[in-house]
N, C-alpha and C positions, 0 to 999 in steps of 0.2 A: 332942406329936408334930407334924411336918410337914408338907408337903404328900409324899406317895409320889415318889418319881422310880425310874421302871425305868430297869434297864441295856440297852446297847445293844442287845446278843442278846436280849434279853425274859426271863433267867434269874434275874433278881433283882431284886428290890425295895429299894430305900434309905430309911429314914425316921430322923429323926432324934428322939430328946428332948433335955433340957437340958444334958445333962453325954456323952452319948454318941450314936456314927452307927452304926448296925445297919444288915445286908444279912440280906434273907431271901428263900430261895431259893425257886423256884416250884414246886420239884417235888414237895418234900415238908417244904417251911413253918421247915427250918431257919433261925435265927437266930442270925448270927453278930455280933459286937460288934469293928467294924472301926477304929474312931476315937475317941477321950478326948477332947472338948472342953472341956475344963475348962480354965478359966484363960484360952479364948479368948477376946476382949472382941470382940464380934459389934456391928457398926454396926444400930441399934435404928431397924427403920422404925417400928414399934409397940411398947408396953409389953409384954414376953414373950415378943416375937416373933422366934426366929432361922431366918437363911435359910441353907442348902446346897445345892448344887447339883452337876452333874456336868460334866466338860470332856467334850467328843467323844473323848478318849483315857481316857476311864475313871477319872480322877482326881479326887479329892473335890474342890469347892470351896466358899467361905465370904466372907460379907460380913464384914470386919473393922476397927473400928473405928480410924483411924489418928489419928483426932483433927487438930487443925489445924495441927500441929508439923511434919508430915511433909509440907509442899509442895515438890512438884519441876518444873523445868524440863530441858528437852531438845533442844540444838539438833544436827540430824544432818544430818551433810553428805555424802548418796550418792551420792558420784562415781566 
């Protein structure tokens, strides 16, 4: 499991294990199975170790491994 991240409102708990993301509720401990991570290649700070986290808008997020294939550049002109 995880490190815990509550949600905004304080109504629920998020933790994660290997293969799935669970919310569980605070009022009365329900456990719901919100996310399948399976097959997600998670960027590996430690051996075993996967991160998730949450955006300000309530949306799961994930370090994911992109590997070194995927470099991009971005020139933006805001005029």
């Amino acid at each position: 499991m995880n490190w815990p991240i509550w949600s905004r409102e304080s109504q629920y708990v998020y933790v994660q294990d290997r293969e799935d993301e669970y919310r569980v509720r605070v009022s009365d401990l329900k456990i719901e199975n919100i996310l399948g991570l399976r097959g997600l290649k998670f960027a590996q700070f430690e051996p075993n170790w996967n991160w998730t986290g949450m955006s300000p808008e309530g949306s799961i997020i994930a370090t994911r491994d992109a590997g070194t294939d995927e470099l991009y550049a971005l020139d933006w002109d805001a005029r």
